[in-house]
C-alpha positions as CSV (number, residue, x, y, z in Angstrom):
1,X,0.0,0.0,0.0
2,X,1.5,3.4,-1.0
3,X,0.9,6.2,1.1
4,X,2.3,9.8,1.4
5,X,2.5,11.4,4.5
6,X,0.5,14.7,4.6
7,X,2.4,17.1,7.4
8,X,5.2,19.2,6.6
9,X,4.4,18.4,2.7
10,X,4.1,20.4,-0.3
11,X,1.4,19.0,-2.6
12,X,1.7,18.9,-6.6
13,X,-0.6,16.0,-6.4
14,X,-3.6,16.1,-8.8
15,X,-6.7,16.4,-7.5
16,X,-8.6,13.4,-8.2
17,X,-12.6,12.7,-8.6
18,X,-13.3,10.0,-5.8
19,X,-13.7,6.6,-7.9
20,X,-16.4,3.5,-6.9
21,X,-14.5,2.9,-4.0
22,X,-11.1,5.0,-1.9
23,X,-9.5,4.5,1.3
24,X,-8.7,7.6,3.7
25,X,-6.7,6.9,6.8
26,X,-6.0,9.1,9.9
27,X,-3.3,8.4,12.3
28,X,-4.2,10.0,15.9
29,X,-1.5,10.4,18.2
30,X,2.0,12.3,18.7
31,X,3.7,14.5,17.2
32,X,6.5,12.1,17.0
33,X,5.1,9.3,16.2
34,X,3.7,9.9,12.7
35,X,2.7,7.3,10.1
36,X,4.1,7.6,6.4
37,X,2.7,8.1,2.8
38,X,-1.0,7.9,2.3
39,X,-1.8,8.5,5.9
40,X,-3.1,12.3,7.3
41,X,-1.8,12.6,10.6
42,X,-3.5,14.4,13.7
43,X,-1.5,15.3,16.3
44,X,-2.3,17.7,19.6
45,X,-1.4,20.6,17.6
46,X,-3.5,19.4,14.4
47,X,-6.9,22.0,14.1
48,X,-7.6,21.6,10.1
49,X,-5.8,19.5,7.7
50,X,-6.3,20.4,3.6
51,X,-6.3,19.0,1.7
52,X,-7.0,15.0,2.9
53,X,-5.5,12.4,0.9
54,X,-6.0,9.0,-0.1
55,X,-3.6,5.7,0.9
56,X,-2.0,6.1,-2.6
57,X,-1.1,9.5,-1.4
58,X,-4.1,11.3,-4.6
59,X,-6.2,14.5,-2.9
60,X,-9.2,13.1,-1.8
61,X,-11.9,15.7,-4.2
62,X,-11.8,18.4,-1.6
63,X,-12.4,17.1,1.5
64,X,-11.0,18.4,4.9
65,X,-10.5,17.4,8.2
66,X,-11.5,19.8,11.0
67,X,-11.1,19.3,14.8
68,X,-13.8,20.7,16.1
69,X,-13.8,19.4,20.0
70,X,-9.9,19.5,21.2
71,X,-8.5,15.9,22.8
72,X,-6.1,16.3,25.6
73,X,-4.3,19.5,25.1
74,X,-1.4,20.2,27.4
75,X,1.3,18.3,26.9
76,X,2.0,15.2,24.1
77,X,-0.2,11.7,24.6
78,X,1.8,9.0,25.9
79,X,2.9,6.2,23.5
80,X,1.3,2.8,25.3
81,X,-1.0,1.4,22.6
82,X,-0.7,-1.6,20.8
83,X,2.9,-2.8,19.4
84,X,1.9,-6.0,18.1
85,X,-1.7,-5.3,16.4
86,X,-2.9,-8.7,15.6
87,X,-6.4,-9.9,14.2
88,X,-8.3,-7.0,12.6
89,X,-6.4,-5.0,13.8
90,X,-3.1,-6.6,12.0
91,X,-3.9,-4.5,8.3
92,X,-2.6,-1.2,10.3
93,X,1.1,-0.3,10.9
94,X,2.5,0.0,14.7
95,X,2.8,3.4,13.7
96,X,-0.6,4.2,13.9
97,X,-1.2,1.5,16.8
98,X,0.9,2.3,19.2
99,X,-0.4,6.1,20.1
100,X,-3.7,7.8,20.0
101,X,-5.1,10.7,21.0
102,X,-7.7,10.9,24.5
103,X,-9.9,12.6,26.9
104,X,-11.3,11.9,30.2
105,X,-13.9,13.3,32.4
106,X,-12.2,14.9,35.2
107,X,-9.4,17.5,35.2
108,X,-6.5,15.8,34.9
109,X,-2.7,16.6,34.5
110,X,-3.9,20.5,34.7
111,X,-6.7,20.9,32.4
112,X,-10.0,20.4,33.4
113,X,-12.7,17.7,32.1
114,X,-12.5,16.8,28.2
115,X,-15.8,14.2,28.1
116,X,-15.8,14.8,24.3
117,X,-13.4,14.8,21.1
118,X,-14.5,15.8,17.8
119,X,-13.6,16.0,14.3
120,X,-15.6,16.7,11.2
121,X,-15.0,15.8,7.8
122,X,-16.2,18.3,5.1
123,X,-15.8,18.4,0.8
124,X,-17.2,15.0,1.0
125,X,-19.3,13.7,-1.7
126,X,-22.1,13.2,-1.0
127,X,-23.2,10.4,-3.3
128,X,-21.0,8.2,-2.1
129,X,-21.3,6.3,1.5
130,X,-18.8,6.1,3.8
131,X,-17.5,3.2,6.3
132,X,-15.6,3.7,9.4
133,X,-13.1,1.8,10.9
134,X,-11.7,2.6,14.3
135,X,-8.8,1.2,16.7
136,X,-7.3,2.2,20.0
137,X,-5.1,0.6,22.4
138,X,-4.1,1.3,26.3
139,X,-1.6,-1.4,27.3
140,X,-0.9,-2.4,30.7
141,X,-4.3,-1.4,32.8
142,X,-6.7,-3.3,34.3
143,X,-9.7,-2.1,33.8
144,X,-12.8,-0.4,31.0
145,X,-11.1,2.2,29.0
146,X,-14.5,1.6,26.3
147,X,-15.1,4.7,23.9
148,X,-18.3,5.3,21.5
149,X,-17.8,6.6,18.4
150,X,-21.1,8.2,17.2
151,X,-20.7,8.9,13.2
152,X,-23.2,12.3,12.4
153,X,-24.3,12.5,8.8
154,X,-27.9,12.3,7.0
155,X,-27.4,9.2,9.1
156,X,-26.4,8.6,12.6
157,X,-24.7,5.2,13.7
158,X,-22.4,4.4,16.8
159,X,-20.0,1.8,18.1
160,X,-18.4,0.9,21.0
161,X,-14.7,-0.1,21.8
162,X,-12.6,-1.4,25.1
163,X,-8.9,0.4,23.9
164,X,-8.1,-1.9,27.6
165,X,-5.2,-4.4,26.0
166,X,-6.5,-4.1,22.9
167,X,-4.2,-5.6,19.7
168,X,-6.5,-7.1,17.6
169,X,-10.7,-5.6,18.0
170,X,-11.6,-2.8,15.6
171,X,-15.1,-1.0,15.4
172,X,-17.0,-0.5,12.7
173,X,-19.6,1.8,11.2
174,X,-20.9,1.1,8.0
175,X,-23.1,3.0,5.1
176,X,-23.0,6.6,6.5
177,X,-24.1,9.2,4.2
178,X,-23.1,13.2,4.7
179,X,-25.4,15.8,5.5
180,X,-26.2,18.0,2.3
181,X,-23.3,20.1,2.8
182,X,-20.9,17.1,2.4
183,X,-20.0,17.1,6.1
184,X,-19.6,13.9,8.3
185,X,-18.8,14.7,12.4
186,X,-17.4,11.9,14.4
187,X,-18.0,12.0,17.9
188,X,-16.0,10.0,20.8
189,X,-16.3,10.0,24.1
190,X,-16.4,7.0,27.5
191,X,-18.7,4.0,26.4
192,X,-21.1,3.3,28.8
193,X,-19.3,0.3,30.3
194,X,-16.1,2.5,30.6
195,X,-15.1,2.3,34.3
196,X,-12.2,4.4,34.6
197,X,-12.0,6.4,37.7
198,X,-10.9,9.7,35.0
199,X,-13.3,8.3,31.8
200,X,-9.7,7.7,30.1
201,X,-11.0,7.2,26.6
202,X,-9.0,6.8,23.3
203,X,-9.2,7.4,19.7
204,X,-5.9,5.8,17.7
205,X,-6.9,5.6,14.1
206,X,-9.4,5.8,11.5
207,X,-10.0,4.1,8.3
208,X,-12.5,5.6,5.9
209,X,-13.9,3.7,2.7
210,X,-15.6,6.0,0.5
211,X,-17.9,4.2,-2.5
212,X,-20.7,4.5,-4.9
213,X,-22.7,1.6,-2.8
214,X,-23.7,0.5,-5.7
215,X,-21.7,-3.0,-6.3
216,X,-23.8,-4.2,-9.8
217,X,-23.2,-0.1,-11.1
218,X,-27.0,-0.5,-12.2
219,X,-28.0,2.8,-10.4
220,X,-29.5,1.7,-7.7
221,X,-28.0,2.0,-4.4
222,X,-27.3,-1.5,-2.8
223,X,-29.3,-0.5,0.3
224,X,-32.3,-0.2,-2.2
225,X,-31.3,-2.8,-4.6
226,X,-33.0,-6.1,-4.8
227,X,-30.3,-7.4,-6.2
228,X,-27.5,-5.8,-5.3
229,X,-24.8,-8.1,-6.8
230,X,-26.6,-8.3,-10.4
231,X,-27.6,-5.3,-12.5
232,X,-31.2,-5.3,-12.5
233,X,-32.2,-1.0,-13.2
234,X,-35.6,-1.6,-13.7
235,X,-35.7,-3.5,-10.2
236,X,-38.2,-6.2,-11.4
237,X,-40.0,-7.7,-9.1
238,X,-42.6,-10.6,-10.5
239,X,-43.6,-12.3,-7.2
240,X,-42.8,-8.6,-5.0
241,X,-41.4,-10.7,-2.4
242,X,-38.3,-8.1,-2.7
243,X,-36.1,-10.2,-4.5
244,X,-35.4,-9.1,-8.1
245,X,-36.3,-11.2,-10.9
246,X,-32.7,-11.3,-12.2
247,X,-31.2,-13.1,-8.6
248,X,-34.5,-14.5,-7.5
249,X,-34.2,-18.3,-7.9
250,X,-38.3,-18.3,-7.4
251,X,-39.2,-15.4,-9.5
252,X,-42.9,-16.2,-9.6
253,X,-43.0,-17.9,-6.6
254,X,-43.1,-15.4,-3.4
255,X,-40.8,-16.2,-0.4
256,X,-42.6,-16.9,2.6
257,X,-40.0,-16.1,4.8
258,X,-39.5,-12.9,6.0
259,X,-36.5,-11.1,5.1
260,X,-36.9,-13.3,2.1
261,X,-34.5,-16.2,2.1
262,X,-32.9,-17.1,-1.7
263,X,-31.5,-20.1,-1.3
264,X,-30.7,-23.2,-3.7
265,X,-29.7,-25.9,-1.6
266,X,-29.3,-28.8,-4.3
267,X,-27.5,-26.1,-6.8
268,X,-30.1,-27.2,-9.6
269,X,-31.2,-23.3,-10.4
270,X,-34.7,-24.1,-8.9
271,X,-35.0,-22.1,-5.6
272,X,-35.7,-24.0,-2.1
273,X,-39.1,-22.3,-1.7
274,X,-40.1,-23.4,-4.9
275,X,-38.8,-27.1,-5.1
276,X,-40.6,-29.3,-7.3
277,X,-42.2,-31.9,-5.1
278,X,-42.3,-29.8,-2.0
279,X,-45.9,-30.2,-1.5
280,X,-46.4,-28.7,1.7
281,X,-44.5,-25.6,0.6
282,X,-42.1,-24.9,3.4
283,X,-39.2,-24.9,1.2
284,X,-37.9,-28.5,1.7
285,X,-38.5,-32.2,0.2
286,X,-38.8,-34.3,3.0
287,X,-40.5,-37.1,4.4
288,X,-43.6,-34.9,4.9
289,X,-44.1,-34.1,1.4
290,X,-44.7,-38.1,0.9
291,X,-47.4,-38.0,3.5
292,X,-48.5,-35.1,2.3
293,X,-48.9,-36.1,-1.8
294,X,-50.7,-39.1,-0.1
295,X,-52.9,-37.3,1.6
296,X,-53.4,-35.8,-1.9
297,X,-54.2,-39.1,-3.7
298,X,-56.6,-39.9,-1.2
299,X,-58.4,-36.3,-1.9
300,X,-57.9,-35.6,1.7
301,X,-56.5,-31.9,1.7
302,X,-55.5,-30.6,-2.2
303,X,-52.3,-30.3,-3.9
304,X,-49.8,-27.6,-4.2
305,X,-48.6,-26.1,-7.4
306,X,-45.3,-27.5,-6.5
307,X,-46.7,-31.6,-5.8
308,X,-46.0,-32.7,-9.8
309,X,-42.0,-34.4,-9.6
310,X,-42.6,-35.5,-13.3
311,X,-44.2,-32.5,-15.2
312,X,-47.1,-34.3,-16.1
313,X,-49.7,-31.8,-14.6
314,X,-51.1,-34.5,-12.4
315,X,-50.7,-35.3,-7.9
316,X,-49.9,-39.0,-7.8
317,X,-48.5,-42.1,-6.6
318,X,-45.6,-41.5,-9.0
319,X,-45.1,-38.0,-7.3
320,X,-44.6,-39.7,-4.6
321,X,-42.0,-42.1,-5.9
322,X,-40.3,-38.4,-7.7
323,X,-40.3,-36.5,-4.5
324,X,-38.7,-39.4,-2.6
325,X,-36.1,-39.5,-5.4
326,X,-35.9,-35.6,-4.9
327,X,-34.9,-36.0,-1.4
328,X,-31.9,-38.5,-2.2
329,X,-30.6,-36.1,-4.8
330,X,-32.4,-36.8,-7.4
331,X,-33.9,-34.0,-9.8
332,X,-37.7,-33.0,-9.6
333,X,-39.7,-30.8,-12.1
334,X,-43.0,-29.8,-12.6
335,X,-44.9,-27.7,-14.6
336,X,-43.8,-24.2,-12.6
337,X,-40.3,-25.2,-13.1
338,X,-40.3,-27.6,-15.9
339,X,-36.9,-29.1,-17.3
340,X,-34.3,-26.4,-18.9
341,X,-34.5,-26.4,-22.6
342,X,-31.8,-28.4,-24.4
C-alpha cells in the first residue's frame, strides 16, 4: 500500500474525482510518532488538515479534516497502545497502533474535564457512503477504558470499543451518508461500560472507505437494490417478495419467509421455496411431502402447485415415488419449473 505522508508536505498532487471505491486513513496520536505516505496525521497541535489524501497518497476531491472538539491539550499523549496489532487490527502499521489521541472526564494533568473529542470531515461527496473503521489501544491497565464513536451524517450510527489491551478488535460503522453540505462529524467520548476512575477514553486511528454503494453499477444503491450483486435498473419484481427477478431463484414464486431467504440448496437453479415436489410448501423435500402427496391421492387436503416431480400436470402415486427420489438427490420438475430447454 503506497501512502504519502500529509504534514510538513508540499502537494503537486492532482486532484482526483473520488472513484467506486477510496481508502482515507488518519493516524491519531504524537507529534512524533507519525505514520508515512498515504496517511493524514493528527496530532495535539493538528486544528484543520487540507487537503486529505488517499492511501496512494491522490487528494481526496476536496475534502478536509477539522477538529472541532480539542482531545487532551497540554502536553503530548503518551505512547502505550498496541505494538503488536494482531487480528483485525493486524492491516494497520505500529505506527498508527501504538499512540492515539484521548480525553477523560475529570481534570486531569492540569486541564480540566475533556468528556468529548470531535472532528468533522467536510468536501465530501455526498453520493457516495462512507464506512468507518476505528482502533485504539491502552496497554498495561486493568480495567474499562471503552469509547463510543457516534458517526453524524444524513445518518447517525455508533459503536463501541474497550482500547483496555487491545491488539486485535476494531469498530465498525458502515453505510453513513453526509449531510447535504458534504460534512460527516465523528464523535467520541467513554462508552457506557467505561469504568475508569478519569473516563480515560481513546481514539488511535481511522480508516475511511468512501464508495458508490452500488456494487452491480445498475443505479440503484445496494441498500435499495433487490439485487444488489446483479444489474437489474428496472428492479423487477414478478412475485414482490423483494427479490429481483434477475437473482431471485423463485421469480414467480413469493418467499414466505421474512427477510426473504434465496436459497438453492441442491444447486439445480430451482430455488428452495419453490422445489418441485415440496408439497407442503415450506421450502424443503422431505419425508412430509410423501405423507403429504398421499394425503393428496386420497383427496384428503388438495395439492400444491409444486406436488408434480414428473411435469405431467397430475398429484400421484408417482409423485410420490419423484419427490422421494428428490430428497436422495435426485432431480424433480414440474410444470412451474419444468426441465431447462436443451
Amino acid at each position: 500500500m503506497r501512502r504519502l505522508s500529509l504534514l510538513g508536505f508540499a502537494y503537486s498532487a492532482l486532484v482526483a474525482v473520488p472513484c467506486a471505491a477510496q481508502t482515507l486513513l488518519f493516524d491519531f496520536g504524537r507529534t512524533d510518532l507519525q505514520s508515512g505516505p498515504g496517511w493524514n496525521n493528527v496530532v495535539p497541535a493538528t486544528t484543520l488538515i487540507s487537503p486529505v489524501v488517499d492511501d496512494s497518497g491522490t487528494v481526496f476531491g476536496s475534502t478536509q479534516l477539522a477538529i472541532t472538539d480539542t482531545f487532551f491539550q497540554t502536553g503530548e499523549p503518551s505512547r502505550l497502545g498496541s505494538e503488536a496489532p494482531t487480528g483485525d487490527a493486524s492491516a494497520f502499521p505500529v505506527s498508527a497502533t501504538d499512540d492515539y489521541l484521548f480525553g477523560h472526564t475529570v481534570p486531569f494533568a492540569g486541564a480540566g474535564p475533556n468528556p468529548l473529542g470531535q472532528f468533522t470531515l467536510s468536501g465530501l461527496d455526498t453520493s457516495l457512503i462512507y464506512d468507518f473503521t476505528f482502533f485504539a489501544s491502552r496497554q498495561v491497565v486493568n480495567d474499562t477504558r471503552e469509547a463510543r464513536y457516534t458517526v453524524r451524517g444524513a445518518t447517525t450510527a455508533s459503536v463501541v470499543l474497550n482500547a483496555s489491551n487491545n491488539d486485535s478488535e476494531v469498530a465498525v460503522v458502515t453505510g453513513v451518508l453526509p449531510d447535504a453540505s458534504g460534512a460527516i462529524v465523528v464523535d467520541t467520548e467513554p462508552g457506557p461500560a467505561n469504568d475508569n476512575g478519569s473516563g480515560f477514553y481513546y481514539l488511535g486511528l481511522v480508516q475511511v472507505i468512501a464508495s458508490s454503494g452500488d456494487a452491480d453499477q445498475d443505479g440503484i444503491p445496494d441498500a435499495a437494490d433487490n439485487c444488489p450483486a446483479d444489474p437489474n435498473p428496472l428492479q423487477a419484481d414478478a412475485d414482490l417478495d423483494l427479490l429481483g427477478d434477475v437473482c431471485d431463484h423463485c421469480p414467480d414464486w413469493p418467499s414466505m419467509s421474512q427477510p426473504p431467504v434465496n436459497g438453492d440448496f441442491d444447486g439445480n437453479g430451482i430455488g428452495d421455496e419453490c422445489e418441485c415436489g415440496d408439497q407442503t410448501e415450506d421450502g424443503l423435500v422431505n419425508v412430509i411431502d410423501l405423507l403429504s402427496i398421499n394425503s393428496v391421492i386420497f383427496e384428503v387436503i388438495p395439492a400444491s402447485p409444486l406436488c408434480d416431480t414428473n411435469n405431467d400436470d397430475v398429484c400421484d402415486v408417482r409423485d410420490i415415488l419423484g419427490a422421494n427420489a428428490k430428497i436422495f438427490g435426485e432431480e424433480a420438475y414440474c410444470e412451474r419449473y419444468p426441465p431447462p430447454a436443451p
